[in-house]
C-alpha positions in Angstrom: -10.1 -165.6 89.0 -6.4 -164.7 88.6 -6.5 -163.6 92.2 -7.2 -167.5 93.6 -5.3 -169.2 90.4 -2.0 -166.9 92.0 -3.1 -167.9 95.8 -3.3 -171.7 94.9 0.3 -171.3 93.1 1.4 -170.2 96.7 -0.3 -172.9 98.6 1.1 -175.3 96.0 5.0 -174.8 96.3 5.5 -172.9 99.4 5.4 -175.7 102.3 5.8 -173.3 105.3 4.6 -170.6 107.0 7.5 -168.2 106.4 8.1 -166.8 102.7 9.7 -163.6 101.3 8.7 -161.6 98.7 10.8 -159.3 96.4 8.7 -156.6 96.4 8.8 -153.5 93.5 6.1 -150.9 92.9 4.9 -152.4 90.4 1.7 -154.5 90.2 3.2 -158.1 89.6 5.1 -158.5 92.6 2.4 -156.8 95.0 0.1 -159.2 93.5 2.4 -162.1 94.5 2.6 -160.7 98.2 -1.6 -160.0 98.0 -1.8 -163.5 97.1 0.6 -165.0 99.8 -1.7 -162.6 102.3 -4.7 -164.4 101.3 -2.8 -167.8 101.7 -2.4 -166.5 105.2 1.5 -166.2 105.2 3.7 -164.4 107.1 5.3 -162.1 104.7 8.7 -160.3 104.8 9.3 -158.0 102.3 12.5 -157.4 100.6 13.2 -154.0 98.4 16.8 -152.5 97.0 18.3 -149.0 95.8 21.4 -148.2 94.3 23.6 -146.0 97.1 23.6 -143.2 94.6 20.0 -142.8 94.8 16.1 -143.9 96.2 14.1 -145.5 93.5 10.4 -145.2 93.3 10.0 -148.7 93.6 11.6 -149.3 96.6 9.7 -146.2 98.9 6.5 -147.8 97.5 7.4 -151.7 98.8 7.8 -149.8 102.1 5.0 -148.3 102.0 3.1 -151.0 100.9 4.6 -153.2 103.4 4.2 -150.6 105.7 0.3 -150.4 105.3 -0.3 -154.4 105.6 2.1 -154.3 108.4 4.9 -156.9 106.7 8.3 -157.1 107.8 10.4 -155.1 105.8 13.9 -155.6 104.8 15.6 -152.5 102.6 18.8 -153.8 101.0 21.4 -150.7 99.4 23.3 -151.9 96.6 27.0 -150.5 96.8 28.0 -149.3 93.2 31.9 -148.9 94.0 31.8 -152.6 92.9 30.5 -152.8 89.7 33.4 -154.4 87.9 33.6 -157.5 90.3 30.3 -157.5 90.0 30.0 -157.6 86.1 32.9 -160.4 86.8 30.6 -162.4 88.8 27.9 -161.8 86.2 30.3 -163.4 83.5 30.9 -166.3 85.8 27.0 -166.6 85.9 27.0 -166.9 82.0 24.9 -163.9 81.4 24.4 -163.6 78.3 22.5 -160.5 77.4 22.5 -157.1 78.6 18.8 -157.5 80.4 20.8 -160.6 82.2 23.6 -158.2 83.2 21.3 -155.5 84.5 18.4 -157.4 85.9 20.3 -160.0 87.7 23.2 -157.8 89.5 21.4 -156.3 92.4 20.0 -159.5 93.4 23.9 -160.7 94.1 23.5 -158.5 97.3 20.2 -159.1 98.0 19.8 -162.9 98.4 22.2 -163.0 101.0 19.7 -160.6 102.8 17.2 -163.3 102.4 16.5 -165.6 106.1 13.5 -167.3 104.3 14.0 -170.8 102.3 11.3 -169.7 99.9 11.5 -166.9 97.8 8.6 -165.1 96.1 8.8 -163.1 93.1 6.3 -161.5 90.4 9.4 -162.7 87.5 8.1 -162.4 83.9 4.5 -161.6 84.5 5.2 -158.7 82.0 5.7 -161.2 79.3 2.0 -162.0 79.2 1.4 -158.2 78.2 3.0 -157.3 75.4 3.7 -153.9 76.5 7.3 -153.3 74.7 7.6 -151.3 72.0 8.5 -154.3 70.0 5.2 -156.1 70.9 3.1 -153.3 70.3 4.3 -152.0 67.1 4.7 -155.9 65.7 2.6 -158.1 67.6 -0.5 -156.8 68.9 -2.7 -156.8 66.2 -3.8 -160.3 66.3 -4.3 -163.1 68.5 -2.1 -165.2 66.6 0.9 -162.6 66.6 0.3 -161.8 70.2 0.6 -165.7 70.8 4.0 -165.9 68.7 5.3 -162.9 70.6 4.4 -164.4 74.2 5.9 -168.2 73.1 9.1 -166.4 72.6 9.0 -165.0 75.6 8.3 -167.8 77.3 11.0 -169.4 76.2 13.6 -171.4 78.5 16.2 -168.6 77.6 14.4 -165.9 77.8 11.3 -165.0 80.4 13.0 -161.9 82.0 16.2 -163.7 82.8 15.1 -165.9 84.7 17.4 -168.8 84.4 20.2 -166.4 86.0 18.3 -164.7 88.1 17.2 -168.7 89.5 21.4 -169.6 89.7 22.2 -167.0 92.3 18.7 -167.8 94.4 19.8 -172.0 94.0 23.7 -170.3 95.0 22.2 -169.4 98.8 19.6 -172.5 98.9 16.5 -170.7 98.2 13.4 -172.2 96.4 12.8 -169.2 93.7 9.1 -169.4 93.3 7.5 -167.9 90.3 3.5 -168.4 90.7 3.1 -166.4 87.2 5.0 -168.9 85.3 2.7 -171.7 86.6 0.8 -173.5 84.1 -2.6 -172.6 85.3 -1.6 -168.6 85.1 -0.3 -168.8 81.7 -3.6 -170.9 80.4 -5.9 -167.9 81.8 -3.4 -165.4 80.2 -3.7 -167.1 76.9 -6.9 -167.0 76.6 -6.8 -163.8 75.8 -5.7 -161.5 73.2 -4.0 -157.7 73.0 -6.6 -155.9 73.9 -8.2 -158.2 76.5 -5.2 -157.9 79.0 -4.9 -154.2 78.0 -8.1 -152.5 78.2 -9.6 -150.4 79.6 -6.2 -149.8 81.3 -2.8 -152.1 81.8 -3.3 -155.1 84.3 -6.9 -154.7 85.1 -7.3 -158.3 85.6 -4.8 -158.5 88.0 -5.8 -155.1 89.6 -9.5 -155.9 89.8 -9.1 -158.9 91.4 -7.1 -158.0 94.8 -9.2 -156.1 96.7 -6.4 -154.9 98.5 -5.3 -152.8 95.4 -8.6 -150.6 96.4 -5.8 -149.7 100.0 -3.1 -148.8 98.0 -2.3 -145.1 96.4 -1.9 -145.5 92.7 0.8 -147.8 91.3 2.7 -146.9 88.3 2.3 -148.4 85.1 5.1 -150.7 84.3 8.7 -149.8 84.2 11.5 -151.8 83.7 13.6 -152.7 87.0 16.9 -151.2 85.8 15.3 -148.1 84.4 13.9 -147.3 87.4 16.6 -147.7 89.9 19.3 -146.6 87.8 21.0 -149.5 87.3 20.9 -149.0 83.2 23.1 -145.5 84.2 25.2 -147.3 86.1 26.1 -150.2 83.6 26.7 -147.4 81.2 30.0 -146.2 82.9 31.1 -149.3 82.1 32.0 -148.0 78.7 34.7 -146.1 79.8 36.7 -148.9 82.1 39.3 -150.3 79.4 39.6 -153.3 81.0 35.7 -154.4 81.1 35.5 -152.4 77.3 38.6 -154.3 76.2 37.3 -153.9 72.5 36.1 -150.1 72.5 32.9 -150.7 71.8 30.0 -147.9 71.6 27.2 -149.9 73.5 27.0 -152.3 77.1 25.1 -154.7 74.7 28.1 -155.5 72.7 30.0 -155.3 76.0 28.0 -157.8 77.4 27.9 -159.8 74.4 32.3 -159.7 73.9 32.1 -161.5 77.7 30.0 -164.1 76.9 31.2 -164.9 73.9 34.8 -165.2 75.7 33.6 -167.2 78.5 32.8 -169.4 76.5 35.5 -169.7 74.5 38.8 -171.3 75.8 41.3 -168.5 75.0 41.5 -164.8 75.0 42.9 -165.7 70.6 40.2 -168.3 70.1 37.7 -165.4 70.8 39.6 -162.9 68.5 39.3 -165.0 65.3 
């Protein structure tokens, strides 16, 4: 079911043969390039890594891409520019630290990106309720699971996506999201805590792609900036004086100082 409602999502907003895919390890955005297989696209596939280091996620999109013979595009992510690149981030009006983190390495990748349409497995997690918040606060009843995946779902929330969607609209790429469709979220909804989480995370989605049955294991899900490194990196940040202009202990607040002061029109307007 979730297999053909993703497929149709493709057919739907992609209106040409070419399409990339920003491909992870993880099941949500191999389930995007399974379904834009099956809607008999041609599929490159586009992966990052810091410089300072290989992620998991990025030697399984090769692979994967690798085993369905896709094209494959690795993209490295130079670190020596983090400070512009928080810069540009402010300019962006990232707000929160999730913004900051999940939306930076995608300021080197886009301009990697030859197709007009751009696929991506973006806030599929959200349907879950796999944080610890969700699980130790929301899972219990339908009703709870629904108020936590509303939030979620939210304009300014669902991953970030609002940013993520200004630098993809910056290089004059359609940023498709077939998991936010309407049709996706009503088969989601139907079902509560346990339904999407037993007998083991994704199930629905993994059951349903045959193709997961050609693939060695993928890892449960982890966080895009835990995995590549990219919440290490931000944390350096914390040191640099002139991005940490008020001391503080944590990149959240960091992050937090910058929007409030781009939105502000003075440096003495912000320190009221």
């Amino acid at each position: 079911m979730i297999d053909k409602l993703l497929t149709q999502e493709v057919n739907k907003k992609v209106w040409c043969n070419d399409v990339a895919v920003l491909l992870s390890g993880g099941v949500d955005s191999i389930s995007v390039a399974f379904a834009a297989m099956n809607a008999r696209k041609k599929i490159t596939a586009y992966s990052f890594h810091l410089d300072t280091e290989v992620s998991y996620d990025f030697l399984k999109a090769k692979e994967i891409a690798e085993r369905f013979k896709w094209d494959f595009v690795g993209i490295v992510i130079p670190t020596e520019n983090l400070v512009e690149d928080f810069h540009r981030l402010v300019k962006l009006d990232c707000k929160k630290k999730t913004h900051f983190e999940c939306v930076y390495p995608f300021l080197y990748v886009y301009p990697e990106i030859r197709e007009k349409y751009v696929l991506s497995g973006w806030a599929a997690d959200g349907y879950y309720g796999i944080s610890k918040k969700a699980i130790l606060n929301y899972k219990h009843t339908k009703e709870l699971f629904d108020e936590f995946r509303d939030n979620y779902f939210k304009p300014d929330m669902q991953a970030g996506y609002k940013w993520h969607k200004k630098v993809a609209d910056k290089y004059d790429k359609k940023f498709i999201t077939p998991y936010l469709s309407e049709d996706v979220k009503k088969y989601f909804y139907n079902m509560d805590w346990d339904d999407v989480n037993l007998p083991y995370q994704k199930h629905h989605v993994r059951d349903a792609f045959y193709q997961f049955k050609l693939i060695k294991n993928v890892k449960k899900h982890l966080n895009l900036q835990i995995d590549c490194g990219i919440i290490s990196l931000f944390e350096t940040l914390i040191d640099n004086k002139e991005i940490n202009f008020r001391g503080r202990k944590r990149v959240m607040d960091i992050c937090r100082d910058w929007n409030l002061l781009n939105n502000t029109n003075t440096l003495e307007e912000f320190l009221q």
